[in-house]
MMTF fields as JSON, N, C-alpha, C and O atoms, coordinates in Angstrom:
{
  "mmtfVersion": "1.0.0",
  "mmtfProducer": "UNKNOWN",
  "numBonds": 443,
  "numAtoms": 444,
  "numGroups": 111,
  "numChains": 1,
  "numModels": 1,
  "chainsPerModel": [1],
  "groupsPerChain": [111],
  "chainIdList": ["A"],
  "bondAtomList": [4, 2, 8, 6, 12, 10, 16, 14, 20, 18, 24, 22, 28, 26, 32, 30, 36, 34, 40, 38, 44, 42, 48, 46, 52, 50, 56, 54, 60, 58, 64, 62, 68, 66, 72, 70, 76, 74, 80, 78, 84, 82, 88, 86, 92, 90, 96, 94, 100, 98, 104, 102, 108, 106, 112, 110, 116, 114, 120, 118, 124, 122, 128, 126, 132, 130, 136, 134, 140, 138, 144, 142, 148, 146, 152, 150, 156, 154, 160, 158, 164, 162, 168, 166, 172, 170, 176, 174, 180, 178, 184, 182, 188, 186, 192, 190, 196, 194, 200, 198, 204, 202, 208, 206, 212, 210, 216, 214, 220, 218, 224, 222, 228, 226, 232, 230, 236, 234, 240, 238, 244, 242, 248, 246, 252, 250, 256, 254, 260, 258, 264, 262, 268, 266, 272, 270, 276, 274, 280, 278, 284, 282, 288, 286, 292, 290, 296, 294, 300, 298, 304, 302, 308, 306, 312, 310, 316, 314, 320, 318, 324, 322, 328, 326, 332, 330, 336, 334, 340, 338, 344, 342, 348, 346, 352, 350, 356, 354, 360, 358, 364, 362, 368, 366, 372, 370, 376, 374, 380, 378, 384, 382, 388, 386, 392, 390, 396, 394, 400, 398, 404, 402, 408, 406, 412, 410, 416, 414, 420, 418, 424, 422, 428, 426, 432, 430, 436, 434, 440, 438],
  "bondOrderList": [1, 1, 1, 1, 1, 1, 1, 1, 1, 1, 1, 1, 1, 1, 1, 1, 1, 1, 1, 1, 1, 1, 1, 1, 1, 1, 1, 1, 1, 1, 1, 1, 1, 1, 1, 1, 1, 1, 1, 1, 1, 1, 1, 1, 1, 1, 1, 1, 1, 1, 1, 1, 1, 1, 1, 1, 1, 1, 1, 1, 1, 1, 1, 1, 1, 1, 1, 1, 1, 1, 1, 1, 1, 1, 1, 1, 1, 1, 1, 1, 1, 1, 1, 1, 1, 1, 1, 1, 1, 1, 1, 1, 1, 1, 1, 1, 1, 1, 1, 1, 1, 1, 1, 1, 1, 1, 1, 1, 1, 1],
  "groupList": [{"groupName": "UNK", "atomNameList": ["N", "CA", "C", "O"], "elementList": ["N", "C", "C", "O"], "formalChargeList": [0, 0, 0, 0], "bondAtomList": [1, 0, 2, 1, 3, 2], "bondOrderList": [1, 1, 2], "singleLetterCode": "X", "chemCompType": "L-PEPTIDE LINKING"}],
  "groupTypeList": [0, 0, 0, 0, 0, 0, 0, 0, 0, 0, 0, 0, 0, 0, 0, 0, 0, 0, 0, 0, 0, 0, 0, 0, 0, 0, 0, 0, 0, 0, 0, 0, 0, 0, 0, 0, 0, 0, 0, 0, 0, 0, 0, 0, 0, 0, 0, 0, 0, 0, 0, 0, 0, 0, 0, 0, 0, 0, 0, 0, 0, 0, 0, 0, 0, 0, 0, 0, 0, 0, 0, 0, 0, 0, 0, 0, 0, 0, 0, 0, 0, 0, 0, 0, 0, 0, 0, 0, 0, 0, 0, 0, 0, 0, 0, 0, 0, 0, 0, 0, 0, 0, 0, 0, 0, 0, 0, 0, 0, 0, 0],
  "groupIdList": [1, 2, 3, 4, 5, 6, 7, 8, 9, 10, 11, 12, 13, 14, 15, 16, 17, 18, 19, 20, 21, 22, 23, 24, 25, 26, 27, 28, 29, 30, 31, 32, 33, 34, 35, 36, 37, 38, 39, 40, 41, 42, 43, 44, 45, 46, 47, 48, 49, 50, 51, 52, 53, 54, 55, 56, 57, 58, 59, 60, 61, 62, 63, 64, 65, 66, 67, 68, 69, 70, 71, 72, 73, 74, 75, 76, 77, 78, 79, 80, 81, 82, 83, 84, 85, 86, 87, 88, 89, 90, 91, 92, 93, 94, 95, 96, 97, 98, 99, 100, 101, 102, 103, 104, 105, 106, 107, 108, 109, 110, 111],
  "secStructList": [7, 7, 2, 2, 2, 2, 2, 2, 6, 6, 5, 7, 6, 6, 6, 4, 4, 4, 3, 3, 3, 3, 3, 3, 3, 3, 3, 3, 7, 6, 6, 1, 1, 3, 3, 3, 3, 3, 3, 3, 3, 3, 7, 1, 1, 1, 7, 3, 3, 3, 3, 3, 3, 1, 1, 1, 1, 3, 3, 3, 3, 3, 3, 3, 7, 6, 6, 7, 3, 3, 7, 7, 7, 7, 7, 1, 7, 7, 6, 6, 1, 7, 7, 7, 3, 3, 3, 7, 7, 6, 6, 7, 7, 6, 6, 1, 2, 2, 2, 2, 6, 1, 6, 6, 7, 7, 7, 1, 7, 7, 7],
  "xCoordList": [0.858, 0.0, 0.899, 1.879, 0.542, 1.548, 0.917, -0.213, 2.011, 1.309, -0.258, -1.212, -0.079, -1.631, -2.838, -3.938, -2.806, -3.536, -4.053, -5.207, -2.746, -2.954, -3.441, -4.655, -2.814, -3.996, -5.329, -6.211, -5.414, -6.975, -8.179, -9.266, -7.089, -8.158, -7.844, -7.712, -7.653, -7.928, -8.773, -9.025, -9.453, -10.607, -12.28, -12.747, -12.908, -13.622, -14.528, -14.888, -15.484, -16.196, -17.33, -17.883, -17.538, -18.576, -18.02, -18.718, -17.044, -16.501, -16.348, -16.536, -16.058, -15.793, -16.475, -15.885, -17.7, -18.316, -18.513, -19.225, -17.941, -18.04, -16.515, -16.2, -15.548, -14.14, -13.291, -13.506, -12.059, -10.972, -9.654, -9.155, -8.998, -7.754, -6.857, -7.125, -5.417, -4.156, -2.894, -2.886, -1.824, -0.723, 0.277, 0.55, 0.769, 1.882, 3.169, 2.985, 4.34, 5.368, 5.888, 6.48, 5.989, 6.629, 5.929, 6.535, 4.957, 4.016, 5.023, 5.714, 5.002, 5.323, 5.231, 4.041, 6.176, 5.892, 5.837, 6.532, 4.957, 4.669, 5.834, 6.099, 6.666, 8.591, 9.157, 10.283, 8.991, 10.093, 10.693, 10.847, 10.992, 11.067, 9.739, 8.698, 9.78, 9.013, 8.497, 9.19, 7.06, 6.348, 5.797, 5.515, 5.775, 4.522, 3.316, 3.187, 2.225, 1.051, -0.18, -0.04, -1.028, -2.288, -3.978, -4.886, -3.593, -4.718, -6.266, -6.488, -7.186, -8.305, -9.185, -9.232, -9.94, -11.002, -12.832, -13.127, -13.766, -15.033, -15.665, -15.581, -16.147, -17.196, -18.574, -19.455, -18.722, -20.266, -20.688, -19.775, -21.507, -21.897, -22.163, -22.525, -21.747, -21.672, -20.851, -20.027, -20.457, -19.108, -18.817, -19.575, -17.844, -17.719, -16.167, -15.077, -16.565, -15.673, -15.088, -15.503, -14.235, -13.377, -12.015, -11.67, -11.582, -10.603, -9.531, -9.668, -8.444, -7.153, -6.201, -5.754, -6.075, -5.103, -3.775, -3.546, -3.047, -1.885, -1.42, -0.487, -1.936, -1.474, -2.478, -2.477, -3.592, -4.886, -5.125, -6.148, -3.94, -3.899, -4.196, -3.527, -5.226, -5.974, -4.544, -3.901, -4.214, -3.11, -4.167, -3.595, -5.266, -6.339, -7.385, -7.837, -8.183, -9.254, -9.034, -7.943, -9.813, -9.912, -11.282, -12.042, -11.748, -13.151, -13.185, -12.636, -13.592, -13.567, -14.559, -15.336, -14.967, -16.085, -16.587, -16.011, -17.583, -18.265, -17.241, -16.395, -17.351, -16.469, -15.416, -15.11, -14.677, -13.115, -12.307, -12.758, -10.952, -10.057, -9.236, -9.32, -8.789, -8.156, -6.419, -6.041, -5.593, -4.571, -3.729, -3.571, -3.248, -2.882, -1.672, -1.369, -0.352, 0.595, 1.422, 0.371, 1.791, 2.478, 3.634, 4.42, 3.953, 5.502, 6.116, 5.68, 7.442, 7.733, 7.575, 8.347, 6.731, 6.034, 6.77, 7.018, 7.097, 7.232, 6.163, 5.006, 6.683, 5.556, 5.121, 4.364, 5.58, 4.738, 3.809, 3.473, 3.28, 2.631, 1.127, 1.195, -0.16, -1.352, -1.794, -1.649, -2.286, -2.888, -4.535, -4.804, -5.408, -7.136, -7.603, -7.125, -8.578, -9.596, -10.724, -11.086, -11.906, -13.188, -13.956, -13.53, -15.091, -16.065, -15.711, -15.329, -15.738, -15.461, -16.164, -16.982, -16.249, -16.705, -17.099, -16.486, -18.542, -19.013, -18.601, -18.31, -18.138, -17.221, -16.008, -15.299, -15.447, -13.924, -13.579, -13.992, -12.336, -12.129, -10.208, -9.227, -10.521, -9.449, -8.645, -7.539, -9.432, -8.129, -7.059, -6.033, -7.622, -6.622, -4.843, -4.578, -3.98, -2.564, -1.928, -0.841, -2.615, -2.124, -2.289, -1.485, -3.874, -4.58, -3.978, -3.754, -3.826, -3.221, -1.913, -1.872, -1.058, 0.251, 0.468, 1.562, -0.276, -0.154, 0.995, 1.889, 1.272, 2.299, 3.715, 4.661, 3.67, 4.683, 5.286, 6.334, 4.663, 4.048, 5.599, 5.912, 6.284, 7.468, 6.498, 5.954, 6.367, 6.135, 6.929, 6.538, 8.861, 9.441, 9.886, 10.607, 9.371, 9.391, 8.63, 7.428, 9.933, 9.084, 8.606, 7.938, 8.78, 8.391, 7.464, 7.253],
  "yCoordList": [-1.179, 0.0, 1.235, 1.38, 1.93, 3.305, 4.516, 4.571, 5.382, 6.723, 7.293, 7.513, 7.421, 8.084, 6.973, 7.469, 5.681, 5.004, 5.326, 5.691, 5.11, 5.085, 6.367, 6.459, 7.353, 8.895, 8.701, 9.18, 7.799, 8.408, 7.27, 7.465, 6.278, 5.636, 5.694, 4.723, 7.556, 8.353, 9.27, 10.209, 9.088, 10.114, 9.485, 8.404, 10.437, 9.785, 9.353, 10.177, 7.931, 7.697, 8.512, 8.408, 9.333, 10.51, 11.388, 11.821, 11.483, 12.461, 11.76, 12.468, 10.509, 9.698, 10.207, 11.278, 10.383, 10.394, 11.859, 12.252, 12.893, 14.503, 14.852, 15.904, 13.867, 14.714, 13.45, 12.25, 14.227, 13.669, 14.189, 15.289, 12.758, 14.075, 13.146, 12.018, 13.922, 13.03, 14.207, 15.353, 13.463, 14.266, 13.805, 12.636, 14.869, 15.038, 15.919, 17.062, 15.33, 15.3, 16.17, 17.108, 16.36, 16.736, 17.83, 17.907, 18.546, 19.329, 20.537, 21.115, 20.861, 21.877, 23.362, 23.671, 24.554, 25.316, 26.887, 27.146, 27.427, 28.585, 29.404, 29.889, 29.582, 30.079, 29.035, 29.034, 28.256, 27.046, 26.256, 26.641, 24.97, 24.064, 23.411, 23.876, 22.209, 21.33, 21.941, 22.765, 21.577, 21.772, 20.17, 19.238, 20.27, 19.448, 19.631, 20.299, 19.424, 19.626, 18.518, 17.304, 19.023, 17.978, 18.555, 19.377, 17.582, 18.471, 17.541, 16.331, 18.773, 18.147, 18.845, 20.023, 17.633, 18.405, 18.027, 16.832, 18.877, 18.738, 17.972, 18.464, 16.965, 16.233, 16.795, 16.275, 17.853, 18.241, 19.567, 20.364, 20.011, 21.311, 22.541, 23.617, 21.915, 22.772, 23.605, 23.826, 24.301, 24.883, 24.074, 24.286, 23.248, 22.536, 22.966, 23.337, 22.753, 22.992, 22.154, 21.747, 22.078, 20.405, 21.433, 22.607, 19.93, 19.882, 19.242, 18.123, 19.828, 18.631, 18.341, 19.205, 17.228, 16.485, 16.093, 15.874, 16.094, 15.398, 15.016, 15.586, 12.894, 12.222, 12.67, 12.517, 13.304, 13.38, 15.165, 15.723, 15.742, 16.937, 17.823, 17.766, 18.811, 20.102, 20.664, 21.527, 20.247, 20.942, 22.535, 23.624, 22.448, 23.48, 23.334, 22.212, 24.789, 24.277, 24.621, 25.128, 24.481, 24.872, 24.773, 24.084, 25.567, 25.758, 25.406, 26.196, 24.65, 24.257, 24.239, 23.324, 25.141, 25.667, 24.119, 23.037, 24.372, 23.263, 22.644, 23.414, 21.535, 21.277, 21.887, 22.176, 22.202, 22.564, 22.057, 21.77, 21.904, 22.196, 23.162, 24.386, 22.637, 22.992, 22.765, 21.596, 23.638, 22.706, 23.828, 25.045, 22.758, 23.153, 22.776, 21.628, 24.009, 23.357, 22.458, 21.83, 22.198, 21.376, 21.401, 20.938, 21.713, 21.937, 21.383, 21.09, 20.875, 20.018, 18.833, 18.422, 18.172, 17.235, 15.859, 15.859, 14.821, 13.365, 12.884, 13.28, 11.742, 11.52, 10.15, 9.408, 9.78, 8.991, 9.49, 8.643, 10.591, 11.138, 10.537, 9.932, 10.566, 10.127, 11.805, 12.736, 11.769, 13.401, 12.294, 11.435, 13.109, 13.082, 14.268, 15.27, 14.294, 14.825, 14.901, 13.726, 15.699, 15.564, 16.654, 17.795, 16.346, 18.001, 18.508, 17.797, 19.826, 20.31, 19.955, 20.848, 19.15, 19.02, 20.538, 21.601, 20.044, 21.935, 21.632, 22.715, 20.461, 21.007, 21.061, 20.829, 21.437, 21.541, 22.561, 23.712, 21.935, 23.047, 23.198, 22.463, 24.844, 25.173, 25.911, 26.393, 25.994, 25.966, 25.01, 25.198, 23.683, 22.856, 22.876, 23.243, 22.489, 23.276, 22.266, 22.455, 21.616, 20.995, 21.137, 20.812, 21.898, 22.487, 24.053, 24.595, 24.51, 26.216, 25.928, 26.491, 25.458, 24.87, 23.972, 23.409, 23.746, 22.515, 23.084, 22.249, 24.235, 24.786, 24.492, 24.121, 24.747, 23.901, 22.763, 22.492, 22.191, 20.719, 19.818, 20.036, 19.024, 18.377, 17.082, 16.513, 16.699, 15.694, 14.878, 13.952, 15.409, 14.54, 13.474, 12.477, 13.918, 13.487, 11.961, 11.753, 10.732, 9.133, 8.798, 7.764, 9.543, 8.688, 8.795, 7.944],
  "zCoordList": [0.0, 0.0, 0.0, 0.731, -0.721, -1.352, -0.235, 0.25, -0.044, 0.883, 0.561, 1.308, -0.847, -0.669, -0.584, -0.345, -0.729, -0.524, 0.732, 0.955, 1.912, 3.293, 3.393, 3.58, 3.317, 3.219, 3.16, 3.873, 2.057, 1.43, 3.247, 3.792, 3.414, 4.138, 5.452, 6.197, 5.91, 7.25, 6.918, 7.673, 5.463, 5.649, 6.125, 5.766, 6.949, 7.706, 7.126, 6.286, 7.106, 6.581, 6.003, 4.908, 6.988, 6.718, 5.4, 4.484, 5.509, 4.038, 3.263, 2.273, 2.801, 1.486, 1.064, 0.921, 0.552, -0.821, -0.878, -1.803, 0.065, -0.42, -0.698, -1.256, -0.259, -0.506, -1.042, -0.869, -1.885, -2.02, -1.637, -1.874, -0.732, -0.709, -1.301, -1.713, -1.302, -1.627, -1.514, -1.961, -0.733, -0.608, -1.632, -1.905, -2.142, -3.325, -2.657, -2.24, -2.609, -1.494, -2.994, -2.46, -4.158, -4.966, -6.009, -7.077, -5.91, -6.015, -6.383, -5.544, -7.891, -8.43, -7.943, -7.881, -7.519, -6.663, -7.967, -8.95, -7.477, -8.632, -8.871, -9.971, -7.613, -7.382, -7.712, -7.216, -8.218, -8.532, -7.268, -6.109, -7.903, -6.773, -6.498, -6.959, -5.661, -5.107, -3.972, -3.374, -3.479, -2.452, -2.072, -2.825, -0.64, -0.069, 0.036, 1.063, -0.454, -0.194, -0.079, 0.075, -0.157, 0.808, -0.41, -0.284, -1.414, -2.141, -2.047, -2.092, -1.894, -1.282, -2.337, -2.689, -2.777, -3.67, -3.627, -3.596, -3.627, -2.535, -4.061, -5.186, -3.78, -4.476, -4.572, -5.256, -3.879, -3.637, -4.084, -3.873, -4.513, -4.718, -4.146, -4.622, -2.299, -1.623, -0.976, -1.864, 0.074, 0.503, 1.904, 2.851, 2.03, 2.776, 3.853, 3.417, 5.337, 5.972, 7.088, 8.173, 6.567, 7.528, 8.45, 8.58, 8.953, 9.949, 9.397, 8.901, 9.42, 9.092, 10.497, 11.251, 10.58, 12.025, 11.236, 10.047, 12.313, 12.571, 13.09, 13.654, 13.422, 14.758, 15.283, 16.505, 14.76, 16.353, 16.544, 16.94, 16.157, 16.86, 15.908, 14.877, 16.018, 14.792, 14.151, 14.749, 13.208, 12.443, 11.874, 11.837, 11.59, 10.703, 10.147, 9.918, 9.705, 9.046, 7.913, 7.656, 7.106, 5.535, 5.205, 5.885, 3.97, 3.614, 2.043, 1.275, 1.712, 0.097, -0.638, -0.367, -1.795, -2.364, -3.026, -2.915, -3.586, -4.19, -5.549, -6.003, -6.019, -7.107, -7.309, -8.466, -6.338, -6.498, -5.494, -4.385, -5.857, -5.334, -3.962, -3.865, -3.402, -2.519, -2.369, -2.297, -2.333, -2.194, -1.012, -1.096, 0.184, 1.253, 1.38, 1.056, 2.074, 1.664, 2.844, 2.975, 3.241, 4.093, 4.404, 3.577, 5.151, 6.095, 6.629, 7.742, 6.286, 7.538, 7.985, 8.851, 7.583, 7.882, 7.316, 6.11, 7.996, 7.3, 6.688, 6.824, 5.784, 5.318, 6.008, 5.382, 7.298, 8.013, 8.928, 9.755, 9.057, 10.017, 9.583, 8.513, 10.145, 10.018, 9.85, 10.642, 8.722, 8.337, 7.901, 7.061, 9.26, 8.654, 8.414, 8.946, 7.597, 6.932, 7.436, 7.367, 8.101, 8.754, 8.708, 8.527, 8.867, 9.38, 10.387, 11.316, 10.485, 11.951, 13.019, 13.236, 13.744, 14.835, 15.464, 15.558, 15.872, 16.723, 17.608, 18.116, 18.676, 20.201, 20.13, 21.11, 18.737, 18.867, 19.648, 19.508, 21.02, 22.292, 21.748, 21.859, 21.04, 20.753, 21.737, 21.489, 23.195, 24.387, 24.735, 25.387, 24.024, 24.75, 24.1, 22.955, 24.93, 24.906, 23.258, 22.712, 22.973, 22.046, 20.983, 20.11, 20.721, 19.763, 19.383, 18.301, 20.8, 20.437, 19.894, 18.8, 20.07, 20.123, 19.039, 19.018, 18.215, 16.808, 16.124, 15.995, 15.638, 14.905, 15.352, 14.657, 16.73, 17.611, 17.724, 18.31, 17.208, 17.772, 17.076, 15.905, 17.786, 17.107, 16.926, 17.873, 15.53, 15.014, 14.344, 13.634, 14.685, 14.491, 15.94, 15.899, 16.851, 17.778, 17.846, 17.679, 18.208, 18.172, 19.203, 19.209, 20.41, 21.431, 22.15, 23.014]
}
């Protein structure tokens, strides 16, 4: 099973049939050079607004118009990390120190 396979099957059941995502570690950069990114595109006709994780923890949101594209770029990041895809949850509690702190967050850290 290839990376984006495993990508595609952390998106939550509830979103399969409104989203697609897939990360492209080699994503052409408009300045030249390679980017990482996380491109997500809405199956639905509506404006849809999700959550992206990493390992569990709110990396962000994003809002993706109906039949388009999204493409988010990605930093840093290995490409073993578990990146999901979801609706925003309405009790997302963006006090907690892990959530304010995601940018922070050492995810090269194994232990």
């Amino acid at each position: 099973m290839n990376q984006q396979q495993l990508l595609i099957l952390k998106i939550q059941r509830s979103m399969c049939e409104k989203i697609r995502i897939r990360r492209v570690s080699d994503y052409p950069s408009a300045r030249g050079g390679l980017e990482d990114i996380l491109i997500m595109e809405n199956m639905t006709n509506h404006l849809l607004l999700v959550q992206i994780r990493v390992n569990g923890y709110l990396l962000d949101f994003a809002s993706i118009e109906g039949q388009r594209q999204k493409h988010y770029r990605l930093k840093n990041l290995p490409q073993t990390v578990e990146l999901t895809v979801d609706d925003v949850e309405e009790d997302v509690d963006l006090t907690l120190p892990e959530n304010r702190s995601y940018q922070e967050a050492d995810f090269f850290d194994t232990q």
